[in-house]
LOVEXGU-512547 format. One record per residue (C-alpha): residue in three letters; residue number from 1; x, y, z. Coordinates in Angstrom, 1 decimal, m for minus. Layout:
// LOVEXGU-512547
{dovex ALA,NUM,{X,Y,Z}}
...
// end
This chain:
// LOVEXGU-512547
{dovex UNK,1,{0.0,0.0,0.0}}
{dovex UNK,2,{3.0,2.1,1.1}}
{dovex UNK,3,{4.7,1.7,m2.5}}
{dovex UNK,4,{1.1,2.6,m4.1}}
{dovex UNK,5,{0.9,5.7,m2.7}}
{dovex UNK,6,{4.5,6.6,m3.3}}
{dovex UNK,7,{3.9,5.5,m7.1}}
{dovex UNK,8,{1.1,7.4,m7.1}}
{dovex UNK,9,{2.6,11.1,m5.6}}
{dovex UNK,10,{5.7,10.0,m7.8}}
{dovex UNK,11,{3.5,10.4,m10.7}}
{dovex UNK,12,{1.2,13.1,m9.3}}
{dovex UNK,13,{4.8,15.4,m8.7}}
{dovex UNK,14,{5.9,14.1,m12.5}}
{dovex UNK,15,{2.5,15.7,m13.6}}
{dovex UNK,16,{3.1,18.6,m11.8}}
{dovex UNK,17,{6.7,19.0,m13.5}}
{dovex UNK,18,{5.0,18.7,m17.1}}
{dovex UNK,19,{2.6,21.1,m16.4}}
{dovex UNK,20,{5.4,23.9,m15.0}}
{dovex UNK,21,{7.5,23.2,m18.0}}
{dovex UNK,22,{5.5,23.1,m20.2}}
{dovex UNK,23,{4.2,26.9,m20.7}}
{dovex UNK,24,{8.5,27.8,m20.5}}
{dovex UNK,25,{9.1,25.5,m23.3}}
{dovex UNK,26,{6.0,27.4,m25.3}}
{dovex UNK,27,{7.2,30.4,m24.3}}
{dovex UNK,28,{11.2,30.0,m25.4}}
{dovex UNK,29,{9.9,28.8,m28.7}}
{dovex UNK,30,{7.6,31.8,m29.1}}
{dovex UNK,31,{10.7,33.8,m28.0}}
{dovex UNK,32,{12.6,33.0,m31.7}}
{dovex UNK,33,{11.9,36.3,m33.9}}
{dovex UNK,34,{13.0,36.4,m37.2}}
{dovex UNK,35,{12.3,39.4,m39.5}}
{dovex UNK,36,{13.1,40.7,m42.9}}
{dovex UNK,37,{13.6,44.3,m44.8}}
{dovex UNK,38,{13.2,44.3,m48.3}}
{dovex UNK,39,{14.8,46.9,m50.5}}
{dovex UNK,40,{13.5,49.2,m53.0}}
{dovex UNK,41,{10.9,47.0,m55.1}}
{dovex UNK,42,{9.0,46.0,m52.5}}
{dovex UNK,43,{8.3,41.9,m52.0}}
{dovex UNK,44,{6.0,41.6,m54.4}}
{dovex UNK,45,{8.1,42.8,m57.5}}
{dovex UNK,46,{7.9,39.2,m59.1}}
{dovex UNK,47,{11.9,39.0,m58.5}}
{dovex UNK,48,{14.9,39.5,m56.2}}
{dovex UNK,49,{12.5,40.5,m53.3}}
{dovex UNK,50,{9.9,38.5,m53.6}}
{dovex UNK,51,{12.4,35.4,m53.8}}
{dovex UNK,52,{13.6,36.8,m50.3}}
{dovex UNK,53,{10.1,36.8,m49.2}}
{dovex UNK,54,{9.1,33.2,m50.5}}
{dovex UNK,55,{11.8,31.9,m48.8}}
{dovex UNK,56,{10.0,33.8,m45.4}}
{dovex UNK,57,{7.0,32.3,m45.8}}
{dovex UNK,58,{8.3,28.8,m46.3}}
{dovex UNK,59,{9.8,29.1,m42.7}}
{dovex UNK,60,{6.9,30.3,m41.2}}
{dovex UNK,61,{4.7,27.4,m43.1}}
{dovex UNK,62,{7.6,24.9,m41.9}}
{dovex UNK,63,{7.9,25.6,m38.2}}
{dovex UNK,64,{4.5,28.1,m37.8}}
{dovex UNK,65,{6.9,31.0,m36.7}}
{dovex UNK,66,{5.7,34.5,m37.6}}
{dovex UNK,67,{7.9,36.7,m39.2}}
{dovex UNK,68,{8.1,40.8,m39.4}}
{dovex UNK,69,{8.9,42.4,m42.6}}
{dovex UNK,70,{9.3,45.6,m43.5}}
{dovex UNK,71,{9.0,47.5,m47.1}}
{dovex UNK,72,{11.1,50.7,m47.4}}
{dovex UNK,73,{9.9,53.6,m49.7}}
{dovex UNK,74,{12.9,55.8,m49.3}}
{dovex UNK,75,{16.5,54.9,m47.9}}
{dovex UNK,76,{16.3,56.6,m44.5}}
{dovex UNK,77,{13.6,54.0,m43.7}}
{dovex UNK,78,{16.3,51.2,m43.6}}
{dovex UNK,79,{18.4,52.1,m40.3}}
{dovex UNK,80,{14.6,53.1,m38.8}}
{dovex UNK,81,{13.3,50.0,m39.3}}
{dovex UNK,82,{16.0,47.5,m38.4}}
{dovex UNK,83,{16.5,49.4,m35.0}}
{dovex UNK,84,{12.5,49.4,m34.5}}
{dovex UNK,85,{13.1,45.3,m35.5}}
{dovex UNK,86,{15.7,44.9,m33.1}}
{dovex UNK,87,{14.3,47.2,m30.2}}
{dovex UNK,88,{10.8,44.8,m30.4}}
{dovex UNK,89,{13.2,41.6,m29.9}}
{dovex UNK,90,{14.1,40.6,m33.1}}
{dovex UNK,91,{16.8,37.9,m32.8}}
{dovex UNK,92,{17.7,38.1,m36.5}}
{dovex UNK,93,{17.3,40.8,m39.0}}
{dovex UNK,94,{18.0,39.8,m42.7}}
{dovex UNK,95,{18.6,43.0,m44.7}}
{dovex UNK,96,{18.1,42.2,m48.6}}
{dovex UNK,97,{19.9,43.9,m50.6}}
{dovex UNK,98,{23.5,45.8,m51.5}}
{dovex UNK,99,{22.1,49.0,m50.5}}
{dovex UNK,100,{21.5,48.0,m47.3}}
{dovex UNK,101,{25.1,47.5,m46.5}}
{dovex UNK,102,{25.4,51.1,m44.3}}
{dovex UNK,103,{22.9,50.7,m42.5}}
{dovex UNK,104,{23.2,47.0,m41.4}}
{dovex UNK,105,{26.8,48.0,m40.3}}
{dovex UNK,106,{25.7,51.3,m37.6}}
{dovex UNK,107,{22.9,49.0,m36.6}}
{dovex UNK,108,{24.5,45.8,m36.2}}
{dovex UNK,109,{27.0,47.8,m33.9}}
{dovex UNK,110,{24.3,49.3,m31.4}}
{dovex UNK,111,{22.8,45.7,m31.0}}
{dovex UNK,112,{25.9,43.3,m31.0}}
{dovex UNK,113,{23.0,40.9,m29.6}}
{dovex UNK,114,{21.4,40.8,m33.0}}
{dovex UNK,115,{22.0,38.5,m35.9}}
{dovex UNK,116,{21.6,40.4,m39.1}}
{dovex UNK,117,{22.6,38.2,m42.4}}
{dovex UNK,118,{22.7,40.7,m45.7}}
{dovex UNK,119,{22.2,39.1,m49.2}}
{dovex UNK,120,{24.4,40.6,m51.9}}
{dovex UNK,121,{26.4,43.2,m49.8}}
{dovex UNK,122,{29.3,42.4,m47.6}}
{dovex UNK,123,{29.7,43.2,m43.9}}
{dovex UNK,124,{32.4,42.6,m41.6}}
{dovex UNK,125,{31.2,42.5,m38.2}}
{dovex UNK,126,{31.0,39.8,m35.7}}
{dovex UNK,127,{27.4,39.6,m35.8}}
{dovex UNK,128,{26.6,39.9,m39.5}}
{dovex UNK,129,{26.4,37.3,m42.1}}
{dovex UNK,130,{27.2,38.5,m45.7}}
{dovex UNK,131,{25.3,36.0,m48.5}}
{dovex UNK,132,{26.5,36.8,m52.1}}
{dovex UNK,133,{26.4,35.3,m55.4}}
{dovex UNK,134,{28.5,34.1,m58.7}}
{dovex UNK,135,{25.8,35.4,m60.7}}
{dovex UNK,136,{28.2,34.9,m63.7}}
{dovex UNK,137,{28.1,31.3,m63.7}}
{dovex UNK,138,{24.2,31.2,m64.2}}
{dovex UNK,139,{24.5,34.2,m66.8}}
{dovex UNK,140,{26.9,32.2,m68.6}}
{dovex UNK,141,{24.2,29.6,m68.9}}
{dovex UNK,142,{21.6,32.1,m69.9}}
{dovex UNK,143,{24.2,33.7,m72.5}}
{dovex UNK,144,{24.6,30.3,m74.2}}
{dovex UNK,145,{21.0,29.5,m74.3}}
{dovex UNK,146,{20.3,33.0,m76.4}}
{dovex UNK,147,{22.8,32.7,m78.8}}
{dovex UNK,148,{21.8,29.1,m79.4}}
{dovex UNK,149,{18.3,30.0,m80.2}}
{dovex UNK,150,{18.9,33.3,m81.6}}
{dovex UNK,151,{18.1,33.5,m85.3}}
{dovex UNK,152,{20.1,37.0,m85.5}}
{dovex UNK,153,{23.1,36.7,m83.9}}
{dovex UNK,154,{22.4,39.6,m82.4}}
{dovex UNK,155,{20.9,39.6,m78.6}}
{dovex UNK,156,{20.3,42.2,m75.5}}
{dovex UNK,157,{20.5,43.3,m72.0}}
{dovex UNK,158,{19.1,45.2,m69.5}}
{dovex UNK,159,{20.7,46.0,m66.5}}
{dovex UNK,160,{19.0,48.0,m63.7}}
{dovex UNK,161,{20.9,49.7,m61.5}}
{dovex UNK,162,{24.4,50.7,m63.0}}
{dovex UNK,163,{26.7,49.1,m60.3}}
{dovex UNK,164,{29.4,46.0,m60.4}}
{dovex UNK,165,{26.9,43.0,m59.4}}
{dovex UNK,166,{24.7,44.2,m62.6}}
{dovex UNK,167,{27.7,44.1,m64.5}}
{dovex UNK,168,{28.7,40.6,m63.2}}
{dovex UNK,169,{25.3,39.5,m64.9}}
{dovex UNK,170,{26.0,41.3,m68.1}}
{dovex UNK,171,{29.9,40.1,m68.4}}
{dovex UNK,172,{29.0,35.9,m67.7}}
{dovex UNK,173,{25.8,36.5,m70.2}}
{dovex UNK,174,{28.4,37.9,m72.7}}
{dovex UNK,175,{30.5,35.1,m72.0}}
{dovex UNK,176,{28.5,32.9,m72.8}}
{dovex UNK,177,{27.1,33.8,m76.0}}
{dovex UNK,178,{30.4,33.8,m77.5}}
{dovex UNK,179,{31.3,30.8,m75.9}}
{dovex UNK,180,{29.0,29.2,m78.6}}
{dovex UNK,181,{29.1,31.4,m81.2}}
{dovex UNK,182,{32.2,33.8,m81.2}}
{dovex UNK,183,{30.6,35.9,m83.6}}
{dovex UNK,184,{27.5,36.9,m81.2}}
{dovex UNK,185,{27.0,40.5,m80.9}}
{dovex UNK,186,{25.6,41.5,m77.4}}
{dovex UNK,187,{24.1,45.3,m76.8}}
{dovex UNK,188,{24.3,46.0,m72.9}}
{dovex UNK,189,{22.2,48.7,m71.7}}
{dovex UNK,190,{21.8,49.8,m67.7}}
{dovex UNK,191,{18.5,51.6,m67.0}}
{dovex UNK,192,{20.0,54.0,m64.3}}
{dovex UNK,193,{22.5,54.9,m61.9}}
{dovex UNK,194,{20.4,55.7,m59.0}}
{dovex UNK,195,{17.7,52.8,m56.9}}
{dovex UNK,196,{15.0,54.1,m58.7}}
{dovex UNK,197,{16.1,52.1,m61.6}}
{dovex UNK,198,{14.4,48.8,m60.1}}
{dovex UNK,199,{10.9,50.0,m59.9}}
{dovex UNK,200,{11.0,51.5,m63.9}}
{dovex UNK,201,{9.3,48.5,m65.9}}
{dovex UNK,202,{8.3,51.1,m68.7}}
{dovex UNK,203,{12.2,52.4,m69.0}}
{dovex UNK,204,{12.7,48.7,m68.9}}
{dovex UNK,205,{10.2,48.5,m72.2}}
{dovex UNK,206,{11.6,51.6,m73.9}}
{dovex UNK,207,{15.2,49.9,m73.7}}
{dovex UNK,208,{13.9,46.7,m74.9}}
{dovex UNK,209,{12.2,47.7,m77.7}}
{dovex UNK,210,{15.5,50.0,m78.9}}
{dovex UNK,211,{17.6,47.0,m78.7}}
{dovex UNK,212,{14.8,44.8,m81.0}}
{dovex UNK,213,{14.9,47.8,m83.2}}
{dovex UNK,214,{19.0,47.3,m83.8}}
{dovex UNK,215,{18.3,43.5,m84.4}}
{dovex UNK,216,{18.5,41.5,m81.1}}
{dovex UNK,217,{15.7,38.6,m80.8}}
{dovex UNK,218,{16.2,37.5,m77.5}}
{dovex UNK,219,{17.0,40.0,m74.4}}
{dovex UNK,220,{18.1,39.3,m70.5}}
{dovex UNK,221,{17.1,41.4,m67.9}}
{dovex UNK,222,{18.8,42.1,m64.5}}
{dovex UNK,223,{16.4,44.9,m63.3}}
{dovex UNK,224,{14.2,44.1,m61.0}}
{dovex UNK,225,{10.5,45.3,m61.0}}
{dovex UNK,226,{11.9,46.7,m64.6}}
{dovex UNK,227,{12.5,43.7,m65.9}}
{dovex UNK,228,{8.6,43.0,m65.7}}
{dovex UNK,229,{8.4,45.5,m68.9}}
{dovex UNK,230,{11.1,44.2,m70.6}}
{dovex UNK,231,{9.5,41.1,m70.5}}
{dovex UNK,232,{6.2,42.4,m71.9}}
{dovex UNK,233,{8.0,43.9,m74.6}}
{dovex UNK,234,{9.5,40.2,m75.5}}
{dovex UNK,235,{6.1,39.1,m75.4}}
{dovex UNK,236,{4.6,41.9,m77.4}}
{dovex UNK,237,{6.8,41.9,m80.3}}
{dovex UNK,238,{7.0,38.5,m80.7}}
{dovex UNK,239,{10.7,38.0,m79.1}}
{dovex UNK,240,{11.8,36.2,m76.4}}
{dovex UNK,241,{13.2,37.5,m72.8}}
{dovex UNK,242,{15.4,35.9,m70.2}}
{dovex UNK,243,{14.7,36.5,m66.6}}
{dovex UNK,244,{16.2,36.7,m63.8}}
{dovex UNK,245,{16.6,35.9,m60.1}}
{dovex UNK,246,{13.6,33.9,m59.5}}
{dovex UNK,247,{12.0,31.7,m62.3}}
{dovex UNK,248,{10.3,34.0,m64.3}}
{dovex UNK,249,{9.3,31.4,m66.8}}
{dovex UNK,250,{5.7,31.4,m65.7}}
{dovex UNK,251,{5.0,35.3,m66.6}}
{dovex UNK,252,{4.9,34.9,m70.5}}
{dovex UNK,253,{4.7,30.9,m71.4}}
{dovex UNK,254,{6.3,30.7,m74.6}}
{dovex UNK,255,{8.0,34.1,m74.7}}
{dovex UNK,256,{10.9,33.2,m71.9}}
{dovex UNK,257,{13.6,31.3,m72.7}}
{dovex UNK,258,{14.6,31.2,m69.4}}
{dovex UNK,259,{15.7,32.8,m66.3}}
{dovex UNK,260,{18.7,32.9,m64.1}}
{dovex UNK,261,{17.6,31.7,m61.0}}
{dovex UNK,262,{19.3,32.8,m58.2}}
{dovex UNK,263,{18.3,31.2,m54.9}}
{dovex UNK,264,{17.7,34.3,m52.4}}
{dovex UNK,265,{14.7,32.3,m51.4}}
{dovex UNK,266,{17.1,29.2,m49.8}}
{dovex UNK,267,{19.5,31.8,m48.7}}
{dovex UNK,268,{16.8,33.7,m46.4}}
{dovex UNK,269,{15.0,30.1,m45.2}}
{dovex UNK,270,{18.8,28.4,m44.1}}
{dovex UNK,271,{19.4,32.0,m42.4}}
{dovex UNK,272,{16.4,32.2,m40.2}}
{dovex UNK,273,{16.7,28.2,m40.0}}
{dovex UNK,274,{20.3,28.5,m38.5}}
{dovex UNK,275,{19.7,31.4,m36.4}}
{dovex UNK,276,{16.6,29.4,m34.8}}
{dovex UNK,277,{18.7,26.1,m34.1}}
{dovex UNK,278,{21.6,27.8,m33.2}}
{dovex UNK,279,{24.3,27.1,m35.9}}
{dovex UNK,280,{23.8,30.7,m37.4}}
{dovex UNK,281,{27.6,31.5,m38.3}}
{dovex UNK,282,{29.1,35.8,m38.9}}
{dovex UNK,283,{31.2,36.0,m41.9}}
{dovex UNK,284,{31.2,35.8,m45.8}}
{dovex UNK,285,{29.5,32.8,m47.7}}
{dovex UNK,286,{29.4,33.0,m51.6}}
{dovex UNK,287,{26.9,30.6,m53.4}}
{dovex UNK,288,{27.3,29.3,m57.0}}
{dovex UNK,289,{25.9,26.6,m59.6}}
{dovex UNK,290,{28.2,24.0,m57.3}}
{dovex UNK,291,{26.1,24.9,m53.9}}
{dovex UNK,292,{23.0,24.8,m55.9}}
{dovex UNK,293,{22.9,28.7,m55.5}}
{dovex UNK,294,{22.2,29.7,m58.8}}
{dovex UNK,295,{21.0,27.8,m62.2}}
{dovex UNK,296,{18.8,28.5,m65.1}}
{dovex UNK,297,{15.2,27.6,m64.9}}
{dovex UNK,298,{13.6,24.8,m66.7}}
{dovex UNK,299,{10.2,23.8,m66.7}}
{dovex UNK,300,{6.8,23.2,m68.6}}
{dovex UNK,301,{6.5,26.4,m69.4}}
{dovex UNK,302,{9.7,26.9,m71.7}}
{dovex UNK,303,{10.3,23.3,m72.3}}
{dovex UNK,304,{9.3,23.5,m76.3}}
{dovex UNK,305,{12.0,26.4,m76.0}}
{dovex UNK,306,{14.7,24.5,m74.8}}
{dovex UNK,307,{15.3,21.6,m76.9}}
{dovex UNK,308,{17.0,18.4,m75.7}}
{dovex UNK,309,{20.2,19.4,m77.7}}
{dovex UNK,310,{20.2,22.5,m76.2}}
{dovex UNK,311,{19.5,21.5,m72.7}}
{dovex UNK,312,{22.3,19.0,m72.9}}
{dovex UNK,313,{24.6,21.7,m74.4}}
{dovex UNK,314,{23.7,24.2,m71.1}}
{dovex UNK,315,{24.1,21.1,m68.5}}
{dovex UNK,316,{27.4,19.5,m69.9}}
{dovex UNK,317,{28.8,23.6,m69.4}}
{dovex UNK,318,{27.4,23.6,m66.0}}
{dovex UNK,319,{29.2,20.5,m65.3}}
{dovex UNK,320,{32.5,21.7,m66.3}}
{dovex UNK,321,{32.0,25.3,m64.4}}
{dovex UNK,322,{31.3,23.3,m61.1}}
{dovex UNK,323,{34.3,20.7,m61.6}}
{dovex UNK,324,{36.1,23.4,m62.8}}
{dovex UNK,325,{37.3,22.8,m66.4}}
{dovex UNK,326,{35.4,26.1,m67.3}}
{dovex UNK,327,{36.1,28.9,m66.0}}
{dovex UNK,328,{33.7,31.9,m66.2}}
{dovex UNK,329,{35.3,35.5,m65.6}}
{dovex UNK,330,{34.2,37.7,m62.7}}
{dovex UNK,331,{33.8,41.2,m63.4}}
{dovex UNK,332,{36.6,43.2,m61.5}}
{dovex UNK,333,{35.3,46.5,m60.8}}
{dovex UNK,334,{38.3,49.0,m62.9}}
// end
């Protein structure tokens, strides 16, 4: 009788213990806070951004974790709203974006408590995690598939924002044309030089539709929200477009070759995945074709566009770029 009443408080107290813990185990996981600041574009700009936030919203659908997010209009907004993130309790602050470089760095240094992980700028600070690209390598890839479907010789592109990372796009899609016909000719056009050159899809139109006036049939975009009129003006005069950073295929079925994917999506979910398990690590990590960071897109709807010779073409050069036999140039800024 003695040892059934002892069994019986033994599991009574055991209850008891389940019942404190319980609510601080709830509450520690409830205590995770990721958040997010998109750059000029906003996350619905069917590109770079919105890759960032699909990757978001796949965390939160994976583990049921709410996220913040912030949308700036104007630049000053970015050092406001990451020390409004972190001063709420934000435990990590992913800053998407080059232009958010500055203001990642003076906030990172008033909350060295605070994880912030940038994609596509570099910051060297204990508690920041810089994400970049080889956007070449996918270019290349994109270059080759142009020239092999062009009927012209003659193809286009569109950067957005005049700045080094544009013109790593523009030098591996170069590269690659040539690399399958040497004789390719290539017009290069930027649509700016300021941020406002990301949200300008009817710039983005006027530029295509100069560059299908001088002969180019096929036309890759690195612009952003711009790219979206680029695009339309592929489809409009019959031509075909390349797009870029998210697969863009889906926009104009039949009209996109393809599109350099570029996987700002998986970067974002492994950030706020690592920072919530604890193996979130500060310093530099580059991603290319090799750690599945970038590709080109292939799927039903450019698969009549990309033939079987042409697909084995692009996938025997992505071979050699990631065991090395190919080498694709990186764009050295002069």
């Amino acid at each position: 009788m003695l040892s059934s009443l002892v069994s019986r408080r033994s599991a009574a107290l055991a209850l008891c213990a389940a019942a404190f813990f319980a609510p601080a185990v709830h509450a520690a996981e409830k205590a995770f806070a990721p958040a997010i600041v998109y750059d000029f574009g906003g996350k619905f700009d069917r590109s770079f951004n919105q890759s960032a936030s699909e990757g978001a919203e796949k965390f939160k659908k994976d583990t049921g974790i709410a996220f913040s997010e912030f949308e700036i209009t104007n630049a000053a907004q970015r050092e406001q709203a990451m020390s409004r993130l972190a001063k709420r309790g934000a435990n990590i602050i992913i800053a998407v974006g080059f232009t958010q470089a500055s203001a990642v760095e003076k906030i990172a240094k008033q909350f060295p408590d605070v994880k912030f992980t940038i994609i596509d700028g570099v910051v060297d600070l204990p508690n920041v995690q810089s994400i970049n690209f080889r956007e070449q390598e996918s270019s290349f890839l994109c270059g080759m598939a142009a020239a092999l479907v062009s009927k012209t010789g003659k193809i286009g592109f569109v950067g957005g924002m005049d700045i080094p990372l544009i013109r790593k796009f523009a030098l591996g899609y170069a590269e690659g044309a040539k690399y399958v016909n040497s004789n390719a000719e290539v017009f290069q056009n930027m649509t700016g030089t300021t941020p406002a050159a990301w949200g300008d899809p009817t710039k983005g139109a006027e530029l295509a539709k100069s560059q299908f006036g001088r002969g180019a049939d096929v036309i890759f975009h690195a612009a952003g929200a711009t790219g979206i009129g680029v695009m339309q003006a592929a489809k409009d005069a019959g031509k075909l477009s390349i797009g870029c950073d998210s697969n863009q295929n889906y926009l104009h079925p039949g009209s996109v070759l393809t599109s350099a994917v570029k996987g700002v999506d998986v970067a974002v979910y492994k950030a706020f995945s690592d920072a919530k398990a604890g193996s979130w690590k500060p310093g530099q990590l580059v991603l290319g074709l090799a750690e599945k960071g970038v590709d080109y897109s292939l799927d039903e709807f450019n698969r009549k566009l990309i033939t079987p010779e042409i697909e084995a073409k692009l996938n025997q050069a992505k071979a050699d770029i990631i065991s090395g036999k190919l080498k694709v140039t990186e764009y050295k800024v002069q």
